[in-house]
DSSP file (Angstrom, degrees, kcal/mol; ACC not computed):
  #  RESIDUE AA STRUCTURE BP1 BP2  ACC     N-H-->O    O-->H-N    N-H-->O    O-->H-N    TCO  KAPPA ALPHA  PHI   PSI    X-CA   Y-CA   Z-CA
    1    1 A X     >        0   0    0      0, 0.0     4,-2.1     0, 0.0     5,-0.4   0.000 360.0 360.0 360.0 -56.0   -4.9  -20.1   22.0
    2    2 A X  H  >  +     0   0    0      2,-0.2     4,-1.6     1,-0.2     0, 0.0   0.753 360.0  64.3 -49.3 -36.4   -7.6  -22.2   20.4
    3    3 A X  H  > S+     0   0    0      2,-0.2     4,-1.6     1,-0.2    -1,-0.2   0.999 113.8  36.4 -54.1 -60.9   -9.2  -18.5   18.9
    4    4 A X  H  > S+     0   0    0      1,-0.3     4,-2.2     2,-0.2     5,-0.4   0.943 107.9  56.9 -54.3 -45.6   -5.9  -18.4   17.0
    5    5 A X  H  X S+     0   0    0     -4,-2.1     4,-1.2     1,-0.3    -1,-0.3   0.940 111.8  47.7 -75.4 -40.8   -5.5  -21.9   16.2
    6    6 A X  H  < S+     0   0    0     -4,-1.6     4,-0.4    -5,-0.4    -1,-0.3   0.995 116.2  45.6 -56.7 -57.1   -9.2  -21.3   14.5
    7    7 A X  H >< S+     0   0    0     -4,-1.6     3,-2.4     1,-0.2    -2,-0.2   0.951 110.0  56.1 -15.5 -77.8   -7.8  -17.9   12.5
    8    8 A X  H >< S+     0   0    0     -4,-2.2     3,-1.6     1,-0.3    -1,-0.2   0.685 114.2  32.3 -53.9 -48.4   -5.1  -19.5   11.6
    9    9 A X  T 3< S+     0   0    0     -4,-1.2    -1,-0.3    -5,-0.4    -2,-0.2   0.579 110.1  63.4 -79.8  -9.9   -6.8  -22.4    9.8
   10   10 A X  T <  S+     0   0    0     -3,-2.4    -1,-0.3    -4,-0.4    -2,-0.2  -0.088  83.7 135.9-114.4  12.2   -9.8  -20.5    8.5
   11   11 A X    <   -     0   0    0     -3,-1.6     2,-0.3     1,-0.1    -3,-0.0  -0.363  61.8 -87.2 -95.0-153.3   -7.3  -18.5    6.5
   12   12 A X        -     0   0    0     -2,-0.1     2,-0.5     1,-0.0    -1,-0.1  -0.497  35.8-164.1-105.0 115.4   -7.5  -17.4    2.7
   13   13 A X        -     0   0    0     -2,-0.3     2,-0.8     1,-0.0    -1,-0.0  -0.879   9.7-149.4-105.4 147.0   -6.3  -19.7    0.1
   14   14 A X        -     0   0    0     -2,-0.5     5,-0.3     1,-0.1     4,-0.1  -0.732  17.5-105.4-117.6 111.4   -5.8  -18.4   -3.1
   15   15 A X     >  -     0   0    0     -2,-0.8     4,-2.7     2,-0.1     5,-0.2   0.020  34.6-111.2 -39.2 157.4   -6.1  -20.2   -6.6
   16   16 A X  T  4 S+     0   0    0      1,-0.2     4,-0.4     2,-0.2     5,-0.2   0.915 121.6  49.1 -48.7 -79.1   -2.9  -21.1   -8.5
   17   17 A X  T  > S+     0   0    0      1,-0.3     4,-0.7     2,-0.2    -1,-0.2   0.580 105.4  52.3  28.6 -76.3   -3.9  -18.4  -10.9
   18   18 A X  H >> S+     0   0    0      2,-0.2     3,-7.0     1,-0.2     4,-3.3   0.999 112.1  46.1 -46.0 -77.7   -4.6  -15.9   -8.4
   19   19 A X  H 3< S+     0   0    0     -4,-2.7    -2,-0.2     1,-0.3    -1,-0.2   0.584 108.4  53.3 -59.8  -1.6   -1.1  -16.3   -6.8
   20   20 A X  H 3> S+     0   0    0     -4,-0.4     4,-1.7    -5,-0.2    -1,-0.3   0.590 109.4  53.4-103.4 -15.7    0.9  -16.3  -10.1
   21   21 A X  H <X S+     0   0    0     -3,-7.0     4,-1.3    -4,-0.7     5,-0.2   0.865 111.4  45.4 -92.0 -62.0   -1.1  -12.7  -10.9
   22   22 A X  H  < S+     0   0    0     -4,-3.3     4,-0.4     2,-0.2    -3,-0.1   0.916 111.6  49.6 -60.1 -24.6    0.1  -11.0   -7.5
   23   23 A X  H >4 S+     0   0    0      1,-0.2     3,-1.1     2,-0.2     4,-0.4   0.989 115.4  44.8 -73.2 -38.1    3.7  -12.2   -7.7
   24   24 A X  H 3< S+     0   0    0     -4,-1.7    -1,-0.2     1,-0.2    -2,-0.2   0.605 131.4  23.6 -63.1  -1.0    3.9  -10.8  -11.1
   25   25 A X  T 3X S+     0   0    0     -4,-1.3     4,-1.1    -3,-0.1     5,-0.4  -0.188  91.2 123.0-151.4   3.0    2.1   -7.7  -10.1
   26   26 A X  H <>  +     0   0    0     -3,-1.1     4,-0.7    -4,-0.4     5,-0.2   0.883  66.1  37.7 -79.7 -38.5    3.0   -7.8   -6.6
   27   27 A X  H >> S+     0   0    0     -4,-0.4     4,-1.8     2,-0.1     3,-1.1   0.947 122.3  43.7 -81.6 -49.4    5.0   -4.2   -5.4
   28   28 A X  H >> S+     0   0    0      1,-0.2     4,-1.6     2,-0.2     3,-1.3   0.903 117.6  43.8 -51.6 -63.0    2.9   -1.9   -7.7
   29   29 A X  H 3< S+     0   0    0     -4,-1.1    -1,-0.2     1,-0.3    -3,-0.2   0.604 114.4  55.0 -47.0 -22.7   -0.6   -3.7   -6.7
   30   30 A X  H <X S+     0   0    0     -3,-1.1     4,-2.1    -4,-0.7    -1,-0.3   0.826 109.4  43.6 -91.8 -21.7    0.7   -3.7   -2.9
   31   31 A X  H <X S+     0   0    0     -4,-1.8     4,-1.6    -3,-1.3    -2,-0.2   0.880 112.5  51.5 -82.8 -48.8    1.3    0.1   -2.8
   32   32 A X  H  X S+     0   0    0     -4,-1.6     4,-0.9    -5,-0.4    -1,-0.1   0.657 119.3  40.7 -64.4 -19.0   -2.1    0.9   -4.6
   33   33 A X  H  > S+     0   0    0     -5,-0.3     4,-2.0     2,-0.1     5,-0.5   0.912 109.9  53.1 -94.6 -51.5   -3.7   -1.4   -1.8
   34   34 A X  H >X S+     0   0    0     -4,-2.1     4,-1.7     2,-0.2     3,-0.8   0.970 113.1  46.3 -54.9 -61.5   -1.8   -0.2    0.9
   35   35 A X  H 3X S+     0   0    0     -4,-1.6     4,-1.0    -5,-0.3    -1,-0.2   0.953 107.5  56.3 -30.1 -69.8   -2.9    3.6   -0.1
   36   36 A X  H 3X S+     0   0    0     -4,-0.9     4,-1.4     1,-0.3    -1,-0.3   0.720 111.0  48.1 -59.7 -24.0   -6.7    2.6   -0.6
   37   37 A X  H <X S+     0   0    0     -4,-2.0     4,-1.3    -3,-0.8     5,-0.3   0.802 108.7  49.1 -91.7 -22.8   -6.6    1.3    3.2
   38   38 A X  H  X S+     0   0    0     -4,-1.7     4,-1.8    -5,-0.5    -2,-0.2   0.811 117.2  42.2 -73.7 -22.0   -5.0    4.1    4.6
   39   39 A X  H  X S+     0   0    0     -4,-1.0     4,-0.8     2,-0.2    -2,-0.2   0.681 112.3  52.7-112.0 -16.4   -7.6    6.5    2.9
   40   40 A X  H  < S+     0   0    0     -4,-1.4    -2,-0.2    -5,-0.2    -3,-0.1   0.651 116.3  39.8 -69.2 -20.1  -10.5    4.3    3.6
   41   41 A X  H >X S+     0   0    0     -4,-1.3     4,-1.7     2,-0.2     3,-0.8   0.705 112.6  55.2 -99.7 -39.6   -9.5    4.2    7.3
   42   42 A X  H 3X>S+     0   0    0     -4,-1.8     4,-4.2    -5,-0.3     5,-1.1   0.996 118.2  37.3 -43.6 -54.2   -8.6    8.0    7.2
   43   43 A X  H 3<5S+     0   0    0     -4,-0.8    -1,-0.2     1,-0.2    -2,-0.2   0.570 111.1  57.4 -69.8   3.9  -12.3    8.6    5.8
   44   44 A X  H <45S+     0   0    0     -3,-0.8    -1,-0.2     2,-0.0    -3,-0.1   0.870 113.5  40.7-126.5 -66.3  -14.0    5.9    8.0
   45   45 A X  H  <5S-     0   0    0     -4,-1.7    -2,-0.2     1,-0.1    -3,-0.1   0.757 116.1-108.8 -74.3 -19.9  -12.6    7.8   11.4
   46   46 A X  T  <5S+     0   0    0     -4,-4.2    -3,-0.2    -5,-0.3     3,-0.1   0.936  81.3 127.6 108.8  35.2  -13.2   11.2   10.2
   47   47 A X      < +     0   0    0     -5,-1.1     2,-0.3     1,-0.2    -4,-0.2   0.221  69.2  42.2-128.5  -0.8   -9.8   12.2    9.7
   48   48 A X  S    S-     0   0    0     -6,-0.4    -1,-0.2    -5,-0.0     2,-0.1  -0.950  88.6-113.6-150.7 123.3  -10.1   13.5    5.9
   49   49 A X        -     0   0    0     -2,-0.3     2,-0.5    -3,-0.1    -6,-0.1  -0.532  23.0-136.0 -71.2 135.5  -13.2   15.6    4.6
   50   50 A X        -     0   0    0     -2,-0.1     2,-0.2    -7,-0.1    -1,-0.1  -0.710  21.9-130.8 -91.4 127.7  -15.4   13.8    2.1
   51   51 A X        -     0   0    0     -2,-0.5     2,-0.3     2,-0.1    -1,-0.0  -0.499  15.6-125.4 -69.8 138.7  -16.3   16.3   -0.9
   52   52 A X    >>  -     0   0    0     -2,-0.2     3,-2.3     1,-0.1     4,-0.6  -0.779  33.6-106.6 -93.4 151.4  -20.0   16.6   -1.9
   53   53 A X  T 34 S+     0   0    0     -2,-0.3     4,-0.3     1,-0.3    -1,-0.1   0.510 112.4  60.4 -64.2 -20.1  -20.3   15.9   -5.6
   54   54 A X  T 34 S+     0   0    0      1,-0.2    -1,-0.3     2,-0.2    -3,-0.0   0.407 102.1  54.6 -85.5   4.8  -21.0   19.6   -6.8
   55   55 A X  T X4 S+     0   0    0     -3,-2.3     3,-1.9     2,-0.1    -2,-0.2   0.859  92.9  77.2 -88.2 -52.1  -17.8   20.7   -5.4
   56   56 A X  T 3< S+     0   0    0     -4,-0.6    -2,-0.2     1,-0.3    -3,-0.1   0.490  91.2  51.7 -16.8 -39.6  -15.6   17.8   -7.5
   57   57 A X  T 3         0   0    0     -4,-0.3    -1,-0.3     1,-0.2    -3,-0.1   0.094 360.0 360.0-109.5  26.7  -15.7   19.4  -10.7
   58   58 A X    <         0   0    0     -3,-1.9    -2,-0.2     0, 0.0    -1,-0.2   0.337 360.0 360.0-116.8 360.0  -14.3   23.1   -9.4
């Protein structure tokens, strides 16, 4: 209980700024984020082949 109660207080506060950029911005920028983690965690476990760079441009 106390681990959480640490999390929980230790999380991420965001400038005024910040939080006025992601609401306006908020479904496209969450779908472009949500992608990039799904395709960093595909490549991370080995679940998607990484191309070597002389293959990229054929």
């Amino acid at each position: 209980m106390q681990k959480a109660k640490d999390m929980y207080q230790k999380k991420i506060r965001f400038p005024e700024d910040v939080c006025k950029a992601i609401q306006a911005n908020g479904d496209l920028e969450c779908r472009k984020f949500n992608t990039e983690i799904i395709y960093q965690l595909r490549k991370v476990y080995g679940l998607i082949e990484s191309k070597s760079p002389s293959c990229a441009n054929n």
